[in-house]
PAFI-909443 format. One record per residue (C-alpha): x, y, z. Coordinates in pm, whole numbers, plus 50000, padded with zeros to 5 digits. Example, Ala and Ser with C-alpha at 12.3 -4.5 7.8 and 13.67 -1.06 7.14 Angstrom:
BEGIN
512304955050780513674989450714
//
This chain:
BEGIN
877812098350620878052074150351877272038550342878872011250137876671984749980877601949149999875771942649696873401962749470870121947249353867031968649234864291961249492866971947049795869521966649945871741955250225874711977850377876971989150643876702024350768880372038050793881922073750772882862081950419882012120050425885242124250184883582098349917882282107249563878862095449634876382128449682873392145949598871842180549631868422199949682867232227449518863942245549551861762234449259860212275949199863322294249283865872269449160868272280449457869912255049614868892253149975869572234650305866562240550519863232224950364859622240150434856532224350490854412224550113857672234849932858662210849611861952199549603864312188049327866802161849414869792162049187872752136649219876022156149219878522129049284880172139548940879222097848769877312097848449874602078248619871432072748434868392089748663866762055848630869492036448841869042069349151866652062149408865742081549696863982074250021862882101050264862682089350661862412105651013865962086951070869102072950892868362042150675870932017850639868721992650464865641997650237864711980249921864912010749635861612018749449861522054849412863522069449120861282100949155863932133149155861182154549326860192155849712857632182549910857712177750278854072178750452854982182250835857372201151052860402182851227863762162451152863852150650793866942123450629866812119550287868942087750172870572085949787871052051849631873282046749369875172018649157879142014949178880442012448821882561986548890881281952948809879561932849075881591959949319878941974649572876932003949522877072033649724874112054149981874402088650090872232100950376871632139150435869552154350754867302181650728865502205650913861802210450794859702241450891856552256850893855282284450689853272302850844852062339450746853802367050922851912385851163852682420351159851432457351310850652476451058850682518651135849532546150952851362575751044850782610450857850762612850493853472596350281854312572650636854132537950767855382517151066855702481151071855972465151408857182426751329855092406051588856232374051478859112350551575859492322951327861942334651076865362342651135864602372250888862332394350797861712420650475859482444350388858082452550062856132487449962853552482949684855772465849427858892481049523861882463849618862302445949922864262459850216865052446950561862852452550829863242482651059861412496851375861392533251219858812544151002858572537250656858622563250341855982553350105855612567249740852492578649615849752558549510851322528449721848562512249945849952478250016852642460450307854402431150257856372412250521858492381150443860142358750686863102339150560864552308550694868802313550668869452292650415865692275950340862282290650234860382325350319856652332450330854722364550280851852386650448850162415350269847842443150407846522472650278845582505150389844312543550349846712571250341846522598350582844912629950523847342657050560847302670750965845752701751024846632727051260844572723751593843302752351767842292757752156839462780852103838602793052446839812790652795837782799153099838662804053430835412790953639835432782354000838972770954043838902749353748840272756053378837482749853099839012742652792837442742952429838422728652113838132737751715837552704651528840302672751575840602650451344840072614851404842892602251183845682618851481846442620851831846252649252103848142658452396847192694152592850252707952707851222738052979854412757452896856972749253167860732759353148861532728353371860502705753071862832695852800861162708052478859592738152691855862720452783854492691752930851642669452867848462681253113846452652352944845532630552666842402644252448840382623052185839452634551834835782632651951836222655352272835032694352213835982704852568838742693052863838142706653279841282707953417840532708453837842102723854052843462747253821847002762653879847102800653943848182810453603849622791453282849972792952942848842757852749848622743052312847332714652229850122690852012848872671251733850842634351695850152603651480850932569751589853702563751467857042561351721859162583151726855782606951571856222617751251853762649151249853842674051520852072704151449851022724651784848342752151796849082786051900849632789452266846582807352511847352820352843844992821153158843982849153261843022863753649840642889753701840362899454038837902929454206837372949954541835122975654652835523004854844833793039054901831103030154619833413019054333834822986754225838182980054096838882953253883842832941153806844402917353582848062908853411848192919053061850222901752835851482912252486849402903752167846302903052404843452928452324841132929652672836992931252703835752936653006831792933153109829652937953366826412913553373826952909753027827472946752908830702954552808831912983852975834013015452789837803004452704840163007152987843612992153130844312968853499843612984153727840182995153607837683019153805833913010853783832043036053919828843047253702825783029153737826493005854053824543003354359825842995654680825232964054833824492954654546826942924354374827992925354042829162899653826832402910353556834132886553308837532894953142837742880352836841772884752637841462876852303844742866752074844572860051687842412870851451839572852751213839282816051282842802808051476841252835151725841182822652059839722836752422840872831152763838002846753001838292848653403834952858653620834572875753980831822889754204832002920054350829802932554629829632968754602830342984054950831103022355113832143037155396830273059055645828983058755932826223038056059822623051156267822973030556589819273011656649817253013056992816442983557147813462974757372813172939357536810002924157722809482887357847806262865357648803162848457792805172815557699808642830757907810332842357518812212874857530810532896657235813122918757130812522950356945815012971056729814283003956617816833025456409816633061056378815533072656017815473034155884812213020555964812952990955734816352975955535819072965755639820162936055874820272936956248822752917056438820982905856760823212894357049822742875157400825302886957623827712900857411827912869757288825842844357166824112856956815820332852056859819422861756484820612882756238817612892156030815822922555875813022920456120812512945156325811472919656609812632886756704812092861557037814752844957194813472812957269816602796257348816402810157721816222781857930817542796058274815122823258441817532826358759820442850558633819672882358422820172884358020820972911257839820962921657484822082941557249821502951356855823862963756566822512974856243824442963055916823792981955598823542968155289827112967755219827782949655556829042982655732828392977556081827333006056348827873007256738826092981656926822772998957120822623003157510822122974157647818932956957795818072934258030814672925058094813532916958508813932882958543811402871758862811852842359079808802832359303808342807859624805852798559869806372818060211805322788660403804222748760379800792754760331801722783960028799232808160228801842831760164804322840559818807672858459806808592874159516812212888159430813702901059103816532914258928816962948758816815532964858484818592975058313817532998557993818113033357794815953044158099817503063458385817863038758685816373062258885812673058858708812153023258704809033013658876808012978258949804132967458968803522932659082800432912858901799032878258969797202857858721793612853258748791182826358704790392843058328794012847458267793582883358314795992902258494795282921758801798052948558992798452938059385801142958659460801722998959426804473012759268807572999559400811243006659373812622975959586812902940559394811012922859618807602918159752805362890660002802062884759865800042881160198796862873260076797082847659711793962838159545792832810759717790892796059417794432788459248796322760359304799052776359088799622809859137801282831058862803392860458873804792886658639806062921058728805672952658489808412972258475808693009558386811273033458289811183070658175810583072457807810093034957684806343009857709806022987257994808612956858047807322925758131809152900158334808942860858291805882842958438807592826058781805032798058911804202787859282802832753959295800932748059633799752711659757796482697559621794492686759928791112660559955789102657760235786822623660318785052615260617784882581260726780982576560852777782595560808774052591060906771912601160637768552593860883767072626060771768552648161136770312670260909773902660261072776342641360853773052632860600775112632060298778652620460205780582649359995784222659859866785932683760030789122701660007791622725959873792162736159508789602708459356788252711859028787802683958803787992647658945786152613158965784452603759257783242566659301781892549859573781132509759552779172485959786780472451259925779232429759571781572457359410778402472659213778872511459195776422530459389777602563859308779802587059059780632623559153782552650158896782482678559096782012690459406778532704659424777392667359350776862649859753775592611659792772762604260058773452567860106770142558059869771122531759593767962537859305765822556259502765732524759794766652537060204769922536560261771602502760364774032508960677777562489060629781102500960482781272512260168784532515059986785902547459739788082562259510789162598159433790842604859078792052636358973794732655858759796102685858954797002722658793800402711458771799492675558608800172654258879797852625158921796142621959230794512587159327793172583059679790992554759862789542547660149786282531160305783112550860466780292534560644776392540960680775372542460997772032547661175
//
């Protein structure tokens, strides 16, 4: 654009803006350090302004004006040839000059210009193994970007690593404007120390999980643990990341078998160093037992030399499958560990695997005795005995060929889980030997299980019936006895020996309110069998009269309790104010009618009867009885 003056004055200037881009009038910028001419200016950047219209002009007769916009008038000041820009934006600087022609107008020349910041450029800076950098550009204000090493030459910026010579410790990055300015960024940093060969040092199978431990990693690189897979490209794939400061890595659930390194990497993409240990395999050890000897298998690989232990004492050299017969005990389990070692001095490495093995035989079980008698409390007490074995062992008790009561060493138990007392139970024993070798379960035995009811309302009479003693015994010498509880909780025999399961007790104690059964059973060859305790509950009765004379006749004198099965109660008797005249416990204790020693006052009286019967029902009666004359 150039504008043509009207007139030229120093200090006024008044012109028409037209398009003369072909004219003579011009100037141009250079960069004041560099001396480069340039087209893009930069914030803090000196500038030389230089007329290049091709006119011997004198420098003092140039001005220059700098303005956000084109100026078509301004009143020249300025001849200063220098110019440094102080913000970012849109920039026109103006050039005034003189026409030689006398009194002819002089001549402007506007140019626009971009001006731009110059900030530092941020960069990533990566140290990758010895003699190697990355530099990872984050910054987007240039339109390009170099990169100098130490005080080498510049080169243009690339997402690969970087070479660097020795002894070089710095990274420069410059950003250039096309056609403008450039600023730099420097950073230094510590080579590398050279990568050294990891080593997995030990791998042990435990539990279902893979135990891995390491030889020292240093901090300066990366780890991956890897498992050799064929599927893979490359041959292995990446189980998981592991830290320089990690001595150890559980890999759960562990696959059945594999073969794993562990990969040192640096930063750097794509990695400069990768240096892998040597690989170490898993290894399986598995065991079984059979007629007193233990055999213990495993894979062998080559380059794999094999220990194998028992509880910690390594046993005499040997190949899978291996025998272990000396110096083990059946039922008795045994702990082995494997352990395959490869290399040799300090790149050895061990792979270990661990099993139990319960030492077991064959033969052929003693099959027990059993005996089977019902408790005071109603608990079958079952005894097992088995034939040379007083003690040892475990014995497999069983309910109906069923349901397991206990399986215990003891050589007694109680079922107390019997709830029902109307159908037989039965039970059985089998002995298990220390190696869990079972034998034959024992004859069977079932216990008389008695059931008891009152013969009539009034329980004057109880009828008794009961199953069968079933037992080693012959049938034919069973022999019931029938016994009813006393008042001592002794045990007395009211029946002879019978063969039938049932009986009528004619003649119960009449003392009892509860009368209490058992029958003794016995068979050829074994103690006495007791049944279950079966109960018959008969009806608590009171007796009160409602009048009585106590005039000293000796007829219906004194009031007293009577009736069936009492033992403990209250007895109270109150007069019409509700004052108690008398208290009676038990029934040898009578009332004559005289309150405190004064005659007996005729008139109703009322009472109460509390008591608790034998089966722990509560009994409350009342009622009123009068005096009379």
């Amino acid at each position: 654009m150039l504008l043509l003056l009207a007139g030229f004055f120093p200090g006024r200037s008044q012109a028409q803006c037209f398009d003369n881009s072909n004219g003579n009038s011009r100037f141009r910028v250079y960069d004041a350090s560099t001396r480069l001419e340039v087209s893009t200016l930069c914030v803090g950047q000196t500038y030389r302004l230089k007329d290049a219209s091709g006119r011997s002009l004198s420098p003092s007769v140039i001005y220059y004006v700098a303005r956000p916009a084109i100026t078509c008038s301004f009143a020249p000041t300025d001849t200063a040839t220098f110019y440094t820009p102080t913000a970012a934006g849109s920039i026109v600087i103006t050039q005034l000059t003189p026409n030689l022609v006398p009194a002819a107008p002089g001549f402007t020349y506007p140019r626009p210009f971009a001006v731009k910041a110059l900030p530092r450029p941020a960069f990533t800076l990566t140290v990758c193994a010895p003699g190697f950098v990355q530099v990872t550009i984050d910054d987007r204000n240039y339109d390009q970007y170099f990169v100098q090493l130490g005080t080498g030459a510049r080169q243009p910026a690339q997402a690969t690593p970087y070479a660097v010579g020795s002894g070089v410790t710095t990274v420069t990055v410059i950003g250039k404007y096309t056609g403008g300015c450039e600023a730099a960024s420097t950073r230094s940093f510590t080579p590398k120390p050279a990568a050294v060969r990891p080593l997995i040092r030990q791998l042990d199978a435990q539990d279902g999980r893979f135990v891995f431990q390491f030889g020292p990693l240093q901090a300066d690189y990366q780890y991956q643990l890897q498992q050799a897979d064929a599927a893979t490209p490359g041959g292995f794939r990446t189980v998981a990341p592991i830290t320089a400061g990690q001595t150890s890595y559980t890999l759960a659930p562990a696959p059945a078998a594999g073969c794993y390194r562990l990969l040192l990497t640096d930063a750097c993409q794509p990695s400069i160093s990768n240096l892998p240990s040597g690989e170490l395999c898993s290894v399986q050890l598995t065991g079984t037992s059979n007629d007193g000897r233990n055999l213990l298998s495993w894979t062998p690989r080559a380059g794999y030399r094999y220990v194998l232990r028992r509880e910690g004492i390594i046993l005499p050299p040997g190949s899978s499958p291996y025998l272990d017969s000396v110096g083990i005990t059946c039922g008795v389990s045994y702990r082995y560990r494997l352990e395959a070692t490869t290399g040799t001095g300090a790149t050895a490495a061990v792979s270990t695997s661990e099993v139990s093995v319960l030492t077991s035989a064959l033969r052929t079980q003693p099959v027990p005795r059993l005996f089977a008698t019902f408790t005071a409390r109603n608990q079958v007490e079952l005894t097992a005995t088995v034939p040379g074995l007083p003690t040892g062992g475990q014995l497999l008790y069983r309910r109906d060929n069923t349901l397991t009561v206990a399986t215990t060493p003891s050589r007694t138990v109680r079922d107390s889980t019997v709830t029902s007392l109307i159908e037989p139970v039965c039970y059985t024993v089998q002995f298990l030997d220390a190696c869990g070798n079972s034998s034959a379960a024992s004859a069977g035995f079932c216990p008389v299980v008695l059931r008891a009811a009152a013969a009539d309302a009034e329980g004057t009479q109880a009828q008794l019936s009961w199953s069968a003693l079933r037992s080693p015994a012959p049938a034919s010498s069973v022999r019931y006895l029938v016994q009813v509880q006393q008042a001592d909780n002794s045990w007395r025999d009211i029946s002879g020996s019978l063969t039938a399961p049932e009986f009528l007790d004619l003649q119960p104690p009449t003392d009892r309110q509860v009368l209490r059964y058992r029958i003794a059973a016995s068979g050829a060859g074994q103690p006495v069998s007791y049944s279950n305790i079966a109960t018959v509950a008969r009806q608590f009765r009171v007796f009160l009269p409602t009048a009585f004379s106590p005039n000293g006749d000796r007829l219906n004198d004194v009031l007293e309790v009577k009736g069936r099965f009492l033992t403990t109660f209250r007895f109270t008797v109150v007069d019409r104010n509700g004052q108690e005249v008398f208290r009676g416990t038990d029934r040898t204790q009578t009332w004559d009618g005289r309150i405190s020693s004064a005659p007996p006052v005729p008139g109703p009286y009322v009472w109460r009867f509390e008591a608790t019967d034998e089966t722990g029902q509560r009994v409350v009666q009342h009622g009123t009885i009068t005096i009379v004359r």
